[in-house]
Biopython code that builds the backbone (N, CA, C, O; Angstrom):
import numpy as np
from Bio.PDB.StructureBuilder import StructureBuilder

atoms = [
    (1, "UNK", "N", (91.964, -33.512, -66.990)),
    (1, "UNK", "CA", (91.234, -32.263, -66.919)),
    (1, "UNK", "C", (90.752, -32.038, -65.484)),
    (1, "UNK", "O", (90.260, -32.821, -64.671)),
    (2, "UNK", "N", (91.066, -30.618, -65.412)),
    (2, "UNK", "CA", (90.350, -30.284, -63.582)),
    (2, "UNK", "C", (88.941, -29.585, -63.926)),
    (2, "UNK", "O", (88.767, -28.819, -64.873)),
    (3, "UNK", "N", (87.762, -30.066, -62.796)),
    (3, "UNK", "CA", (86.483, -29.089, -62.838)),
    (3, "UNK", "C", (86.376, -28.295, -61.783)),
    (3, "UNK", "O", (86.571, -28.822, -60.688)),
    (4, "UNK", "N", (86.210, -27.569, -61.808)),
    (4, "UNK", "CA", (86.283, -25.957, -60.706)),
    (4, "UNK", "C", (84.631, -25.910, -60.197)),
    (4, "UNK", "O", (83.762, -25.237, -60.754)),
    (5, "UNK", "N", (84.440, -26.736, -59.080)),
    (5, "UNK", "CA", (82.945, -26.663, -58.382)),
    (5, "UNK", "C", (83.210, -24.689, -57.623)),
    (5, "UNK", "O", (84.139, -24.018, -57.174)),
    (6, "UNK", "N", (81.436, -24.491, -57.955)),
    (6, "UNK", "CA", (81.732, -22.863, -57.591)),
    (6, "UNK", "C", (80.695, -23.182, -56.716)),
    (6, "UNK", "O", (80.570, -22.251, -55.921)),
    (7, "UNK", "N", (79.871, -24.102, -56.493)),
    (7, "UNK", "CA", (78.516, -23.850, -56.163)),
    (7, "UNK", "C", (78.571, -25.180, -55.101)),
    (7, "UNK", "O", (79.492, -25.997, -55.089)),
    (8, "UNK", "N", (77.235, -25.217, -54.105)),
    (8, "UNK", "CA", (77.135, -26.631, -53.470)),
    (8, "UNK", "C", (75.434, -26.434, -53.101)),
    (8, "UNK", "O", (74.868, -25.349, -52.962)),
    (9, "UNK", "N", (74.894, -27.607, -53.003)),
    (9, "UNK", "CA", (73.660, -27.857, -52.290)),
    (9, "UNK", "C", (73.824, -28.945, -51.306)),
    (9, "UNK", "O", (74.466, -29.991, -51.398)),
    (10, "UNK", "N", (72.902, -28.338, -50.072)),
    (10, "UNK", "CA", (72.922, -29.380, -48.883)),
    (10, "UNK", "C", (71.862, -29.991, -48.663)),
    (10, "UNK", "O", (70.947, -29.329, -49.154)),
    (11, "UNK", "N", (71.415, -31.077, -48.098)),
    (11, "UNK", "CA", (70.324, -31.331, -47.505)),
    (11, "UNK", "C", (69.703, -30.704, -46.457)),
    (11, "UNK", "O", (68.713, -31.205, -45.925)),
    (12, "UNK", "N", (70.117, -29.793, -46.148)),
    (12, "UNK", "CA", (69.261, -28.603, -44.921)),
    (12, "UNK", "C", (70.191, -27.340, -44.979)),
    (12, "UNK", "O", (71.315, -27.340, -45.480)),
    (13, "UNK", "N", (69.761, -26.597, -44.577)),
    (13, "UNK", "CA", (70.501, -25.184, -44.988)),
    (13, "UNK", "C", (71.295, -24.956, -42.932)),
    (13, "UNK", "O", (72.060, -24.083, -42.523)),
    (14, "UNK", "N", (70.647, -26.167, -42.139)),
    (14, "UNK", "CA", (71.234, -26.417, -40.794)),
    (14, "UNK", "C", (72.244, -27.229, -40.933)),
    (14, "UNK", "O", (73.068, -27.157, -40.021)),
    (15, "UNK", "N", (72.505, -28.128, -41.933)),
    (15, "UNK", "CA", (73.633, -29.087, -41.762)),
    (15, "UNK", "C", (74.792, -28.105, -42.218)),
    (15, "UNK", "O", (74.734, -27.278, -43.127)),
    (16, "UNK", "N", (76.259, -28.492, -41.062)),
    (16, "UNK", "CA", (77.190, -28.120, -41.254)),
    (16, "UNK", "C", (78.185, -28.548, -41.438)),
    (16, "UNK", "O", (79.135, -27.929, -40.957)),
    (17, "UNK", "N", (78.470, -29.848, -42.244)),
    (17, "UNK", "CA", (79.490, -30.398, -42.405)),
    (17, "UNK", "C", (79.167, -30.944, -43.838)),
    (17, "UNK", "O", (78.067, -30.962, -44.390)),
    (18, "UNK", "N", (80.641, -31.483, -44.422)),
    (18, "UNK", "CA", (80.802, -31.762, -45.826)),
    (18, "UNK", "C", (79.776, -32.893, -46.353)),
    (18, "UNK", "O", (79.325, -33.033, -47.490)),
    (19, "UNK", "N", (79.554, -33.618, -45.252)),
    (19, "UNK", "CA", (78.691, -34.622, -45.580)),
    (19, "UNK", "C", (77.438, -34.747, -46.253)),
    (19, "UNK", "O", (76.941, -35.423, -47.154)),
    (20, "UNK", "N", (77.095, -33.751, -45.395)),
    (20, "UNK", "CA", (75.651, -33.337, -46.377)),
    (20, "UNK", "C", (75.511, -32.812, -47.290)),
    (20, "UNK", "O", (74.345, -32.640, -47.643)),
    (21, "UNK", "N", (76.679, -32.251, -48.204)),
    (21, "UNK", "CA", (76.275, -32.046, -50.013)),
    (21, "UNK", "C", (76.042, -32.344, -50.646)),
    (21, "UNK", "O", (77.043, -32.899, -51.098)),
    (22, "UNK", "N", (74.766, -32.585, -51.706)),
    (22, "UNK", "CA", (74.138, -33.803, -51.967)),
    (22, "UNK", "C", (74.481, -33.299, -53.896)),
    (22, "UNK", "O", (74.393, -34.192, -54.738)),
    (23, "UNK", "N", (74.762, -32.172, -54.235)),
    (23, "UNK", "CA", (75.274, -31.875, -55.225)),
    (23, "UNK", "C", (75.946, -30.516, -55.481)),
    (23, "UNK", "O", (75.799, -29.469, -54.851)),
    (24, "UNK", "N", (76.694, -30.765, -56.521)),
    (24, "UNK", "CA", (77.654, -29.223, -56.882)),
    (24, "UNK", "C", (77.875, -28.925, -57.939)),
    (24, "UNK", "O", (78.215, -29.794, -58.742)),
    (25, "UNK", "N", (77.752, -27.457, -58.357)),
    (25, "UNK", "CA", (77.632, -26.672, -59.731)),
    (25, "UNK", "C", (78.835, -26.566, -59.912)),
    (25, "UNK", "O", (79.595, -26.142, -59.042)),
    (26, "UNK", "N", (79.309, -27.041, -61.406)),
    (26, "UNK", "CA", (80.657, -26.476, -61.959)),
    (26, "UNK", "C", (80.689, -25.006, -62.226)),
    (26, "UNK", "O", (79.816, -24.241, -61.815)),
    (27, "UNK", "N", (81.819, -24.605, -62.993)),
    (27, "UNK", "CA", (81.821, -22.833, -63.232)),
    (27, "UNK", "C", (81.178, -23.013, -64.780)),
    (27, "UNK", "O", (80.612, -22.040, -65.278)),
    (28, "UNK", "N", (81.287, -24.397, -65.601)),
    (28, "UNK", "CA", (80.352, -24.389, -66.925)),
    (28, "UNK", "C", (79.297, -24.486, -66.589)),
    (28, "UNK", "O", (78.547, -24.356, -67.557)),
    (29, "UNK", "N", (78.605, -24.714, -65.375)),
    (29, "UNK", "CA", (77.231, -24.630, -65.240)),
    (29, "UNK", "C", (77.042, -26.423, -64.773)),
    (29, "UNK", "O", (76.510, -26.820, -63.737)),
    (30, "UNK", "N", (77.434, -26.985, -65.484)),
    (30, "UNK", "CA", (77.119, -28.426, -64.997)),
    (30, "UNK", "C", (76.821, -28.792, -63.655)),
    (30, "UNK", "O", (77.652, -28.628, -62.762)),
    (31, "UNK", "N", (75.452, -29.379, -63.407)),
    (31, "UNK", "CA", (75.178, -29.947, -61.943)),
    (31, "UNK", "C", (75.454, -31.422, -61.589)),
    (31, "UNK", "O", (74.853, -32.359, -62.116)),
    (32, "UNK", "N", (76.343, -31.540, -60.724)),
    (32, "UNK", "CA", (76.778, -33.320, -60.760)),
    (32, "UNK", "C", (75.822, -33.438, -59.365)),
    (32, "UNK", "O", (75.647, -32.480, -58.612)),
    (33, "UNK", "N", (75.150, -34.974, -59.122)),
    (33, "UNK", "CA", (75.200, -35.298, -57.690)),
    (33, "UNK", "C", (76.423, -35.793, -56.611)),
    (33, "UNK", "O", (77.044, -36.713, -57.143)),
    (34, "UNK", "N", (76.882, -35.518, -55.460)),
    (34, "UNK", "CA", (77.641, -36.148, -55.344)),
    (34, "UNK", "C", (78.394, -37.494, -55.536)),
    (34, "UNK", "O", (79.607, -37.689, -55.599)),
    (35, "UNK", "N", (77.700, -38.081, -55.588)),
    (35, "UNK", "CA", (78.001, -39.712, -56.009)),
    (35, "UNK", "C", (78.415, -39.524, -57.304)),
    (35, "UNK", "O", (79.391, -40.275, -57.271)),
    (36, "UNK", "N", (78.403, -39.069, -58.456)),
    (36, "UNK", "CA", (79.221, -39.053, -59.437)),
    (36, "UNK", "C", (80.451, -38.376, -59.559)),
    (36, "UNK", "O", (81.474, -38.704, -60.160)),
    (37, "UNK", "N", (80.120, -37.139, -58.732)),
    (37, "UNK", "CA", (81.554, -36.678, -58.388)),
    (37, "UNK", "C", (82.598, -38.011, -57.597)),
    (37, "UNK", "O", (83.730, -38.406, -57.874)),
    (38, "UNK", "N", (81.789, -38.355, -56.719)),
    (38, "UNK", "CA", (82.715, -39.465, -55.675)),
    (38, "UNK", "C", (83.441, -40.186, -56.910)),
    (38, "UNK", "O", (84.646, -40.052, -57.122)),
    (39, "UNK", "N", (82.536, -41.009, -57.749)),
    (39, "UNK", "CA", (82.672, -41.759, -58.873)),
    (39, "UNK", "C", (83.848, -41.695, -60.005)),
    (39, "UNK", "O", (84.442, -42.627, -60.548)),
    (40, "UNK", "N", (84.027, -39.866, -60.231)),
    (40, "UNK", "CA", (84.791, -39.379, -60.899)),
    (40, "UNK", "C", (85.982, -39.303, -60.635)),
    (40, "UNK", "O", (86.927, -39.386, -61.419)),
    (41, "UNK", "N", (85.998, -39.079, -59.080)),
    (41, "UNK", "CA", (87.249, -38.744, -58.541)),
    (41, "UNK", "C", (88.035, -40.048, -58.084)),
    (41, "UNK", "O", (89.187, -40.028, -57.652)),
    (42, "UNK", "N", (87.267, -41.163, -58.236)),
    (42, "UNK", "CA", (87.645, -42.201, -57.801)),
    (42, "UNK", "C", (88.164, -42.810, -58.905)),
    (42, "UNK", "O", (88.952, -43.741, -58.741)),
    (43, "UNK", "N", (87.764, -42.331, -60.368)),
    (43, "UNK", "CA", (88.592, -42.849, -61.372)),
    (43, "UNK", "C", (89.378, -41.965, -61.523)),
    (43, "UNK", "O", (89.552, -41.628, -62.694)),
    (44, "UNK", "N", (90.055, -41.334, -60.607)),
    (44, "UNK", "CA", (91.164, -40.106, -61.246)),
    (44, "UNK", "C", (91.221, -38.675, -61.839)),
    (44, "UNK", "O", (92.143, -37.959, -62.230)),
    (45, "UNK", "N", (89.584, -38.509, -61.735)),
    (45, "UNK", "CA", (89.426, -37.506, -62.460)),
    (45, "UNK", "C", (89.845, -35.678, -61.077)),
    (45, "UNK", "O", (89.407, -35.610, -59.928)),
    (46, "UNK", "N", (90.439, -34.933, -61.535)),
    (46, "UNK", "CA", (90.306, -33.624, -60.253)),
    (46, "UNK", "C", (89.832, -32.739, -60.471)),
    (46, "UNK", "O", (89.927, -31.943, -61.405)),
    (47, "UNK", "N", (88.615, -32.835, -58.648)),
    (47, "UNK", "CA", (88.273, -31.490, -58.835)),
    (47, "UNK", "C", (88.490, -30.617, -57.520)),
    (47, "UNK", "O", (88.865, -31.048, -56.429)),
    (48, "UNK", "N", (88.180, -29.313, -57.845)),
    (48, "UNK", "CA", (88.686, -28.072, -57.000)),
    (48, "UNK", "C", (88.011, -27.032, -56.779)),
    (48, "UNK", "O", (87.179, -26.731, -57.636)),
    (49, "UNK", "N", (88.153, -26.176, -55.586)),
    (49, "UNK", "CA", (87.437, -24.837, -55.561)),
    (49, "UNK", "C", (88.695, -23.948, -55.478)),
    (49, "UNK", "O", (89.755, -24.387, -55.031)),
    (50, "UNK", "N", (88.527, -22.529, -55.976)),
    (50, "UNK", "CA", (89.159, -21.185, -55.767)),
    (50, "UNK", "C", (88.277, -20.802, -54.376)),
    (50, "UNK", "O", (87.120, -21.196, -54.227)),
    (51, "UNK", "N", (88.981, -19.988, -53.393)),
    (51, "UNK", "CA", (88.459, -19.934, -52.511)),
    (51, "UNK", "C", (88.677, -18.384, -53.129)),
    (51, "UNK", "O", (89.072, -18.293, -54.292)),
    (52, "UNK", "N", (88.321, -16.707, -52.051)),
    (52, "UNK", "CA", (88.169, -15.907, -51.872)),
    (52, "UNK", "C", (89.722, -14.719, -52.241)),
    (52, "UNK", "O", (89.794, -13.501, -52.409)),
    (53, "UNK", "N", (90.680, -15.742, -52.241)),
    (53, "UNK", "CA", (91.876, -15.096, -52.191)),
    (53, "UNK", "C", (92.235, -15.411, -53.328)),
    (53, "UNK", "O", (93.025, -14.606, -53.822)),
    (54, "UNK", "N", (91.876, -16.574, -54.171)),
    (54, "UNK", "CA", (92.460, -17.590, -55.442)),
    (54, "UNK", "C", (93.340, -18.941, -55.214)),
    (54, "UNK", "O", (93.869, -19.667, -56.055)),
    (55, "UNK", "N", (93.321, -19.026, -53.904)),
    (55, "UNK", "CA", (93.570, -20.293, -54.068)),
    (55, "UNK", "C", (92.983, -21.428, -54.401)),
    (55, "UNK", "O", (91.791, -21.638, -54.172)),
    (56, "UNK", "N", (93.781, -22.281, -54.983)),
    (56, "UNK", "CA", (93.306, -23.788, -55.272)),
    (56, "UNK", "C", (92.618, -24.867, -54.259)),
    (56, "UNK", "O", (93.710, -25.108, -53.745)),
    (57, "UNK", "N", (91.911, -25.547, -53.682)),
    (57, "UNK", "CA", (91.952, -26.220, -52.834)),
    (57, "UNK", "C", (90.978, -27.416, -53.660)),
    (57, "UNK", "O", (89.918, -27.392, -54.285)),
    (58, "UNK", "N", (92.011, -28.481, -53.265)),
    (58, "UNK", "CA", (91.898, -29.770, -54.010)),
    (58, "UNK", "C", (90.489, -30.425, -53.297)),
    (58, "UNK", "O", (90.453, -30.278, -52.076)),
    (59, "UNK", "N", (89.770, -30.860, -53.677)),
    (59, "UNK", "CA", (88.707, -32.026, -53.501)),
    (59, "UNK", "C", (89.303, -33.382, -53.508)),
    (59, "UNK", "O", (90.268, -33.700, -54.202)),
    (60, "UNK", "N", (88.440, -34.441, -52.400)),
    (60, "UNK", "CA", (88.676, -35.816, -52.616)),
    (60, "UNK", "C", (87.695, -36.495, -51.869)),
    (60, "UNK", "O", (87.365, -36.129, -50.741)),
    (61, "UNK", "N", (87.275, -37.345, -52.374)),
    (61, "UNK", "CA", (86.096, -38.527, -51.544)),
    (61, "UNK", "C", (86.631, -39.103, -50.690)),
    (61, "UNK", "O", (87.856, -39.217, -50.634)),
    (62, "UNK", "N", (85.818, -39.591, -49.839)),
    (62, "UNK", "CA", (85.485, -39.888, -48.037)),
    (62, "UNK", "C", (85.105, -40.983, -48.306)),
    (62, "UNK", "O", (83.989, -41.077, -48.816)),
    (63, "UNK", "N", (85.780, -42.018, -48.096)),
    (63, "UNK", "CA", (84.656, -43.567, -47.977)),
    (63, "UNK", "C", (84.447, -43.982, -46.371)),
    (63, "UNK", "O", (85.294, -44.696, -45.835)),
    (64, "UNK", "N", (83.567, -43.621, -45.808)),
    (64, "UNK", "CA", (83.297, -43.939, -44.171)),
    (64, "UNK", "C", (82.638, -45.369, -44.091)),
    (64, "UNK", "O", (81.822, -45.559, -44.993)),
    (65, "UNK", "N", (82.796, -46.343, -43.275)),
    (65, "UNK", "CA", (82.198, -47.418, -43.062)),
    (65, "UNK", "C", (81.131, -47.210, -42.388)),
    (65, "UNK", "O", (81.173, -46.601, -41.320)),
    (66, "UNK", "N", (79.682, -47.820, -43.052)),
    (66, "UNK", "CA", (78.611, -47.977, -42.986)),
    (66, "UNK", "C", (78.298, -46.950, -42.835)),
    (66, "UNK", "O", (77.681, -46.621, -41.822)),
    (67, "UNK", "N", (78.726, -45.814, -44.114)),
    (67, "UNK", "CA", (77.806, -44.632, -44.649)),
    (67, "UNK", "C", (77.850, -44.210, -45.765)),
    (67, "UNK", "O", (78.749, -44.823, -46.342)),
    (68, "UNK", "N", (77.278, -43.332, -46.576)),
    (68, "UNK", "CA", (77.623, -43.117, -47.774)),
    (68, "UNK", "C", (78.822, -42.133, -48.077)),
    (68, "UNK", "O", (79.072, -41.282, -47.225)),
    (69, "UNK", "N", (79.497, -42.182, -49.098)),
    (69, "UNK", "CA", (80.795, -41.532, -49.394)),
    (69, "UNK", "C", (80.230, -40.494, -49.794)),
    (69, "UNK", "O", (79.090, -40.331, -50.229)),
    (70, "UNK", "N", (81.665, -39.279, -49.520)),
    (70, "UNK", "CA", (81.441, -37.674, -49.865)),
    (70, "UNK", "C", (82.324, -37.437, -50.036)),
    (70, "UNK", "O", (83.271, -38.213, -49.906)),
    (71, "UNK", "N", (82.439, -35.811, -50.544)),
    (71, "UNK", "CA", (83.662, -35.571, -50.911)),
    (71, "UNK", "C", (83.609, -34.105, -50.164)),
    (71, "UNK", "O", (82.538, -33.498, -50.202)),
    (72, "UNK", "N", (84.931, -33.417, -49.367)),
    (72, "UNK", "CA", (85.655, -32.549, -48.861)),
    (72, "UNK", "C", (86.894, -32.452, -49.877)),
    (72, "UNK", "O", (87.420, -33.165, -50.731)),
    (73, "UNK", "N", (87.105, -30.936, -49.209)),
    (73, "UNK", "CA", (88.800, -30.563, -49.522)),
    (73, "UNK", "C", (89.404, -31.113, -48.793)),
    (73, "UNK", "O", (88.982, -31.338, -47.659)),
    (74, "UNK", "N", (90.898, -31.605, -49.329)),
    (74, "UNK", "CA", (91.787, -32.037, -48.448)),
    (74, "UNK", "C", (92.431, -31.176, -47.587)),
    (74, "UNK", "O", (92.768, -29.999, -47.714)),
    (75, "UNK", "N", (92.540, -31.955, -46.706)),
    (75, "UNK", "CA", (93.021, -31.296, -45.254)),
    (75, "UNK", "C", (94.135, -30.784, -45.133)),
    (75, "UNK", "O", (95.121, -31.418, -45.510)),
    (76, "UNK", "N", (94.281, -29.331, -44.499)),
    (76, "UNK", "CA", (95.362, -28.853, -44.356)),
    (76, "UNK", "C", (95.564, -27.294, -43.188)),
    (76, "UNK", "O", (95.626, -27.506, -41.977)),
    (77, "UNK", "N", (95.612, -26.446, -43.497)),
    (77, "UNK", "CA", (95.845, -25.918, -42.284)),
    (77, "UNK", "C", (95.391, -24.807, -41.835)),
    (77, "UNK", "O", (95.857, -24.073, -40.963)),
    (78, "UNK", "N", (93.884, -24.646, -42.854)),
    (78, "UNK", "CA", (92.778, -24.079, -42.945)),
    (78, "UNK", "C", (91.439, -24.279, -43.321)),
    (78, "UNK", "O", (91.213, -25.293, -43.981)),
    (79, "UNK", "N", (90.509, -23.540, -43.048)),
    (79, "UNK", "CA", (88.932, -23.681, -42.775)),
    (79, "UNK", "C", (88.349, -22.787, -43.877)),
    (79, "UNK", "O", (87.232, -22.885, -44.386)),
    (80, "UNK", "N", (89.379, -21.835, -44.170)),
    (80, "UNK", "CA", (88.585, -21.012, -45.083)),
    (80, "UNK", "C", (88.455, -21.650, -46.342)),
    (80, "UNK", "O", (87.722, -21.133, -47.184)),
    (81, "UNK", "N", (88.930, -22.470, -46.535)),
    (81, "UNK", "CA", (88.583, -23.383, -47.709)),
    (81, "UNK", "C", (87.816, -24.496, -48.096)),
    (81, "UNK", "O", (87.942, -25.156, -49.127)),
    (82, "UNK", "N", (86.784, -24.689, -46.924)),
    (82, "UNK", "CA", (85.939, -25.368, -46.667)),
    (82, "UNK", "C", (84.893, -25.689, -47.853)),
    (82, "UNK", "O", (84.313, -24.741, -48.381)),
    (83, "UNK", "N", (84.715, -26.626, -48.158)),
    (83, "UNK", "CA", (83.227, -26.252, -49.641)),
    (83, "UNK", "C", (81.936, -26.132, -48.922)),
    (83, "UNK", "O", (80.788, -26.192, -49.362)),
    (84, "UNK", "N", (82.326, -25.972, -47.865)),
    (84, "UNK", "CA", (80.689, -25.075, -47.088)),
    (84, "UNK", "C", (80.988, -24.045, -46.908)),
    (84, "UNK", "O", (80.384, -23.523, -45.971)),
    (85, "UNK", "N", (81.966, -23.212, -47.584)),
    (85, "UNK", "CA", (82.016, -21.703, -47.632)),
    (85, "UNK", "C", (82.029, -21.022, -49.073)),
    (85, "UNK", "O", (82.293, -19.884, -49.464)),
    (86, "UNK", "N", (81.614, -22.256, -49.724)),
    (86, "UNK", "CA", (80.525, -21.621, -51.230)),
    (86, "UNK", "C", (79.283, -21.292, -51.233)),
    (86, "UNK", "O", (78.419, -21.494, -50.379)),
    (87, "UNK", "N", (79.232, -20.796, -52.189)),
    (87, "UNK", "CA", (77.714, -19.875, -52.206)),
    (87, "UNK", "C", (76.054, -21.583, -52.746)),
    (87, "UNK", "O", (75.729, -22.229, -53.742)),
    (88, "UNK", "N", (75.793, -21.510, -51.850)),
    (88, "UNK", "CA", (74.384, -22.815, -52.222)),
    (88, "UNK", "C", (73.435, -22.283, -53.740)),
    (88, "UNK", "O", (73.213, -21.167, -54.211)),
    (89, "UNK", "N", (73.194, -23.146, -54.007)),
    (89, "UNK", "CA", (72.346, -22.695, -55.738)),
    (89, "UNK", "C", (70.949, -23.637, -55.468)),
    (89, "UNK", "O", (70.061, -23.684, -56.320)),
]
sb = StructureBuilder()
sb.init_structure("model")
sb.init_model(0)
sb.init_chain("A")
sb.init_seg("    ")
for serial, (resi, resn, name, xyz) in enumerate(atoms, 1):
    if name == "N":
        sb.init_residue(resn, " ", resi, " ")
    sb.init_atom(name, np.array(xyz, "f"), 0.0, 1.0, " ", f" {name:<3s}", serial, name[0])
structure = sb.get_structure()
């Protein structure tokens, strides 16, 4: 099963990178913290945003050494699909 994050919260409304999303609203409403998302996705589970046009853009966790893991869209050959270009709740 895929979950369709529509929503994100940051730790400052100044931070600009993926790192700082500390949780995200599904389109059922469900609020995960990141770390369970990380958790989820790390057992296989996918999730995704529709961006502005309808595209798909896949999610995946970040494991950085000596920091905590996050999750971004995977990389590719645009910005507009950024999950810091969802609407914050």
């Amino acid at each position: 099963m895929a979950y369709e994050i529509t929503h994100v919260r940051v730790d400052s409304e100044f931070n600009r990178s993926e790192d700082h999303i500390t949780d995200v609203k599904l389109s059922d409403g469900t609020i995960e913290n990141v770390r369970q998302v990380v958790s989820f996705i790390d057992s296989k589970m996918e999730y995704f945003f529709t961006d502005h046009l309808g595209s798909k853009a896949q999610v995946e966790s970040v494991h950085p050494t000596g920091r905590a893991a996050y999750i971004r869209t995977k990389p590719n050959q645009t910005t507009a699909d950024n999950l810091l270009s969802l609407p914050r709740f």
